[in-house]
PABA-842924 format. One line per field, with one value per residue (C-alpha): y, x, z. Coordinates in nm, 4 decimals. Layout:
REM residues N
yy: (Y_...) $
xx: (X_...) $
zz: (Z_...) $
REM end
This chain:
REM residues 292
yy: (0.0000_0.2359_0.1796_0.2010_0.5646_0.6557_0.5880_0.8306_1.0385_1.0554_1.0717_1.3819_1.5326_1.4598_1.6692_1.9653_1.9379_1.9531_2.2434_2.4292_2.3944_2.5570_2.8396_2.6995_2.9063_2.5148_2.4897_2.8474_2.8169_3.1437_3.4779_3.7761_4.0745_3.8106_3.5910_3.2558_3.0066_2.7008_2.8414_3.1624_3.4389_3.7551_4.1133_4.1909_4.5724_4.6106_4.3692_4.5056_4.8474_4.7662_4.5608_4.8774_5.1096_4.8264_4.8897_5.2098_5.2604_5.0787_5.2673_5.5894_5.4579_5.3140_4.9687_4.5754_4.6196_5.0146_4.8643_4.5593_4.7661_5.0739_4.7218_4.6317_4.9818_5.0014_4.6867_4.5302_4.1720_3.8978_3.6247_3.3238_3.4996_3.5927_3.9250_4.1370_4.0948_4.2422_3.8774_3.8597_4.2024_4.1049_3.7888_4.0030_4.2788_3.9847_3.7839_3.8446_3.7109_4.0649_4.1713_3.9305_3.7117_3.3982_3.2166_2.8568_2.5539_2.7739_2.5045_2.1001_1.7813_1.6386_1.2732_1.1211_1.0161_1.3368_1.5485_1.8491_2.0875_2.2180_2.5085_2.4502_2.5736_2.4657_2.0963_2.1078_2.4286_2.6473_2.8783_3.2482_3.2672_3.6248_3.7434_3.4472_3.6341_4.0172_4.2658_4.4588_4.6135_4.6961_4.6250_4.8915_4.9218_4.5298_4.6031_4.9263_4.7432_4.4533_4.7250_4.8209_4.4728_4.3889_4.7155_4.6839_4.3205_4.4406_4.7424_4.5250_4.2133_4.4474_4.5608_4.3975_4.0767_4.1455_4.0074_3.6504_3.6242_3.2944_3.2570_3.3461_3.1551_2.9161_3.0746_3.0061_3.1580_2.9288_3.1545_3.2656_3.0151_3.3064_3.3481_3.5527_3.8508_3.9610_4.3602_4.5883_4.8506_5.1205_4.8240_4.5927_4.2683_4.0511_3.8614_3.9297_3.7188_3.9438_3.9572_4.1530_4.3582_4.4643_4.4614_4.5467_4.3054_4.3061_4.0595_3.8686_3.8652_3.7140_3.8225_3.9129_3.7578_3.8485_3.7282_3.6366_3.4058_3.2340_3.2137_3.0875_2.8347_2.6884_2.6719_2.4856_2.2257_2.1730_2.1114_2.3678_2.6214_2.8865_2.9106_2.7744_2.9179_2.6752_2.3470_2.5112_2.5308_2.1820_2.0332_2.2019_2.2582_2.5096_2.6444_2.6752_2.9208_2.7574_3.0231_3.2934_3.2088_2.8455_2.7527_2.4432_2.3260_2.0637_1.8514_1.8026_1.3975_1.5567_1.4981_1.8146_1.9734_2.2003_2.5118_2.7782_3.0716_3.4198_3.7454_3.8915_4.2095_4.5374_4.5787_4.2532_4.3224_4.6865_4.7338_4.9364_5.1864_5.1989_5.2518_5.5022_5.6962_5.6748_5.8154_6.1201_6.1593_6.2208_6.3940_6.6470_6.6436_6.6914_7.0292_7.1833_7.1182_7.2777_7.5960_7.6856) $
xx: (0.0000_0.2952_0.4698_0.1608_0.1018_0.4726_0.4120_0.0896_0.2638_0.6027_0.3846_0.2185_0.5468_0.6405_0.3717_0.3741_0.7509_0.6458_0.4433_0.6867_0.9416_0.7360_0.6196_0.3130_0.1497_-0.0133_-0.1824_-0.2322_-0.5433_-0.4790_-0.3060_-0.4339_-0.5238_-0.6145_-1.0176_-0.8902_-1.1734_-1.0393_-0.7165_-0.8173_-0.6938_-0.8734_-0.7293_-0.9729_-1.0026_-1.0608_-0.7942_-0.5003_-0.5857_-0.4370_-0.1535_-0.1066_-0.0624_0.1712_0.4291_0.4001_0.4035_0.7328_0.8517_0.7612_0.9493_0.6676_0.7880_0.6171_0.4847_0.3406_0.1786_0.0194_-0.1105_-0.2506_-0.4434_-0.5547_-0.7071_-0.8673_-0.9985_-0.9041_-0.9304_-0.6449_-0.7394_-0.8120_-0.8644_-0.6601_-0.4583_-0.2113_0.1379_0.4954_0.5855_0.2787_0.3336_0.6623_0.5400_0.3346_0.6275_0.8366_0.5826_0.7047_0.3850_0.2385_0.4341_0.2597_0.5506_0.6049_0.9180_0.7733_0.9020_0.9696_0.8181_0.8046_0.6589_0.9757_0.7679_0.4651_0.2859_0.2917_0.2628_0.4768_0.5643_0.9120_1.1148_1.3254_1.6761_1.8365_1.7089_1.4959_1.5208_1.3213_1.1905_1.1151_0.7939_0.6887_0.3067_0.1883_-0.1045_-0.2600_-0.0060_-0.0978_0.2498_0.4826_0.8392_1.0158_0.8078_0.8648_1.2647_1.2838_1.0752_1.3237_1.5966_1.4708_1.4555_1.8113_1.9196_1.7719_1.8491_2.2490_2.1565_1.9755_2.2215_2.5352_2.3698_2.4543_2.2196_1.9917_2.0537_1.9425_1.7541_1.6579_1.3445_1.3566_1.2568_1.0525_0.7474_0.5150_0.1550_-0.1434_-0.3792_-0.1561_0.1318_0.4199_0.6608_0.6458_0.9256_1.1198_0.9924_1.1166_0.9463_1.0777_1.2539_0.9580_1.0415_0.7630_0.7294_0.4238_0.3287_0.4751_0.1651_0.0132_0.3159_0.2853_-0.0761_-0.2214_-0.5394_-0.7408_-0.5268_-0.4038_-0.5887_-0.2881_-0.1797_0.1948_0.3573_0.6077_0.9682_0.9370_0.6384_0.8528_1.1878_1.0033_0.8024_1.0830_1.2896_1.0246_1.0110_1.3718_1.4274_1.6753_1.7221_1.7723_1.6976_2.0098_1.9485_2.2257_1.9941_1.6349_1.7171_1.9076_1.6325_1.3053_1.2067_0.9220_0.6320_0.3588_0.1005_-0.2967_-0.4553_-0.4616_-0.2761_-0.1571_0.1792_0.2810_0.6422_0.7355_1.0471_1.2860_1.1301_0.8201_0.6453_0.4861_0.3898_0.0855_0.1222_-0.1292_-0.0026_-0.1634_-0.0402_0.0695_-0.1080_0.0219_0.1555_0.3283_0.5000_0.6200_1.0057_1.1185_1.2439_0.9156_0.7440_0.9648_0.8912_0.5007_0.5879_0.7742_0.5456_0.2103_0.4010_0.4874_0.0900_-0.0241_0.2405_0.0835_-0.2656_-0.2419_-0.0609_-0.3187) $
zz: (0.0000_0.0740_-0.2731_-0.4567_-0.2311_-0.3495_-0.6649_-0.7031_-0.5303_-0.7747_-1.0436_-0.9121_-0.8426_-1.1889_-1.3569_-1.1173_-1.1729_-1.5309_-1.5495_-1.2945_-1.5829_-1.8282_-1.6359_-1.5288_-1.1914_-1.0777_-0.7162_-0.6205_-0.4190_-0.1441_-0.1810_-0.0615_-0.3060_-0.5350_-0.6396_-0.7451_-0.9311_-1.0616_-1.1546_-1.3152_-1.1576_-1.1206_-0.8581_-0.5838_-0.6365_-0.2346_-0.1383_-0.3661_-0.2265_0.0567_-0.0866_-0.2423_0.0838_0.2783_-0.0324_-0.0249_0.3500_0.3735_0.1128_0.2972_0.5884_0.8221_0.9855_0.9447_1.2922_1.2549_0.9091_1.0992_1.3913_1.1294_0.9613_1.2729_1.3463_1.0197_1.0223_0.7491_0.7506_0.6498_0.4317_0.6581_0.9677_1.2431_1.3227_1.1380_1.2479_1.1102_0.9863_0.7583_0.6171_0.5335_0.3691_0.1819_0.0213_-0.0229_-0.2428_-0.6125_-0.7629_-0.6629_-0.9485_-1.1792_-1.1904_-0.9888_-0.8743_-0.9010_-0.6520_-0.3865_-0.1599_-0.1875_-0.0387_0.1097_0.2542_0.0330_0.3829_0.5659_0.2340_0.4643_0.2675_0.3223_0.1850_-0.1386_0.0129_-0.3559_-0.3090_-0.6696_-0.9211_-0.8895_-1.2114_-1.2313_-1.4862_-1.6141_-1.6629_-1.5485_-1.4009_-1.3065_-1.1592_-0.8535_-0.7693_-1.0850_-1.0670_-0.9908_-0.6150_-0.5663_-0.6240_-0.3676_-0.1281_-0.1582_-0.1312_0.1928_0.3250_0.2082_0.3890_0.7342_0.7564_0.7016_0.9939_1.2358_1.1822_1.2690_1.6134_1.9702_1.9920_2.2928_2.6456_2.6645_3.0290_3.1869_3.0664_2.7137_2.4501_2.7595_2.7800_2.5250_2.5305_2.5496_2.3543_2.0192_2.0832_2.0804_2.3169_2.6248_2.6186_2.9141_3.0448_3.3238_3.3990_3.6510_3.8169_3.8343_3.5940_3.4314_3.0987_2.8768_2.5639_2.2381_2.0525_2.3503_2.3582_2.0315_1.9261_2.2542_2.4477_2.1306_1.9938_2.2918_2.6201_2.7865_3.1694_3.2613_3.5269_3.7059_3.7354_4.1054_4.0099_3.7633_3.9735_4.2598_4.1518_3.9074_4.2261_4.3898_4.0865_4.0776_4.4937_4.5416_4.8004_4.4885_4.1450_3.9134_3.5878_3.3612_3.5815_3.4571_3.1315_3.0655_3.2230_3.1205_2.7412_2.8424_3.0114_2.9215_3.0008_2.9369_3.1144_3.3913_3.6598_3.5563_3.4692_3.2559_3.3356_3.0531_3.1285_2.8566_2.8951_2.7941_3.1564_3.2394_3.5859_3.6565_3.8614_3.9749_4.1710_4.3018_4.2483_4.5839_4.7670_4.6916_5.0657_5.0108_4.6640_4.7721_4.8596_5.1335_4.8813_4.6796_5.0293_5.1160_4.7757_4.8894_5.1567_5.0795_4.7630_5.0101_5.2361_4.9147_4.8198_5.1658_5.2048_4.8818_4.9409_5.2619_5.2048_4.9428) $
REM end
């Protein structure tokens, strides 16, 4: 049964291959700015509007995570659902085919069972076809905003990689699935899932927690008297985080451990020095209001 599947299989690859090689646009089902019906290819006036205004918005300077958010405020809708975020914007000026061209094989089935498809990293060739279908963006835009890209990946790649803390990378966020990002604010450190950071509650109604939370309760789970960083991370892969107030600790042996924890009251989770700042800052408010 599995030879006779690999077989089909091969001899699908073989035609698709085919058609690749003569500049054939074959199994284009979704891209957005576009109304496909069994393979013709028609614009959507409304949708390649706004294909329009993310080049041209780049162009003008505006980042991948400005352009998602100004989406988000308008609106607009994505294709299948979901929210904006930077990485689809920049899926979307790095698509060629807006141009009415397509680079064909970019992606293949690698297994016959799982049909996967994987990226073509110079595995197969791959074929550059011209006017194989309506142009939204013309050329020359496509090649600044590619510019652009080239020119802030050579920036950003030259900077100072940020710190790596203890838990990043761990935390993953049970409601979008990204990770949660390390924050300090005014002294006070938590982690927060990224979406949220960016994109605000509307997209992500995940809670922070706070670095305390995390250090103490990983202490807890590894029995020792203080948290050892290098020991938490050989040993657990991540945490999860299902829902308020519930922690997921998964073991790199893929047994998992459930946590729930509180925050603490405000009297408990003040410093002396942030007390002392209260302090001195109603003393301040009670001298003004009484010699008016």
């Amino acid at each position: 049964m599995q030879e006779e599947s690999r077989a089909v299989s091969e001899n699908c690859k073989w035609r698709i291959r085919k058609d690749f090689a003569d500049g054939k646009l074959v199994n284009l089902r979704f891209i957005y700015g576009y109304k496909i019906d069994k393979g013709k290819i028609e614009i959507n006036r409304v949708e390649a509007e706004i294909v329009r205004m993310i080049f041209k918005d780049y162009i003008d300077g505006m980042g991948c995570t400005l352009i998602a958010k100004k989406l988000c405020e308008k609106g607009v809708k994505k294709l299948r659902g979901g929210i904006w975020n930077s990485e689809r914007v920049v899926d979307i000026i790095k698509n060629e085919k807006y141009t009415g061209n397509a680079l064909l094989q970019k992606k293949y089935v690698k297994d016959h069972l799982t049909k996967t498809l994987v990226w073509n990293k110079g595995n197969l060739p791959k074929y550059y076809a011209e006017e194989t279908h309506p142009a939204i963006i013309d050329n020359a835009i496509f090649q600044r905003a590619q510019e652009i890209i080239s020119e802030n990946r050579k920036l950003y790649s030259g900077k100072k990689q940020s710190k790596n803390y203890p838990f990043t990378g761990k935390i993953v966020c049970g409601i979008c699935g990204k990770n949660y990002r390390h924050k300090n604010k005014r002294g006070k450190i938590s982690w927060s899932c990224s979406t949220y950071l960016k994109y605000g509650k509307d997209s992500c109604a995940s809670k922070q927690i706070p670095e305390e939370i995390l250090i103490s309760l990983a202490t807890e789970i590894l029995e020792f008297e203080e948290f050892d960083e290098a020991h938490f991370k050989q040993n657990k892969k991540e945490i999860q985080v299902p829902g308020p107030n519930i922690l997921v600790f998964v073991f790199q042996d893929g047994n998992t451990l459930k946590k729930e924890w509180m925050y603490k009251s405000r009297s408990e989770s003040w410093s002396e020095e942030a007390r002392q700042e209260a302090r001195q800052y109603s003393l301040k408010k009670f001298e003004r209001r009484n010699s008016l």
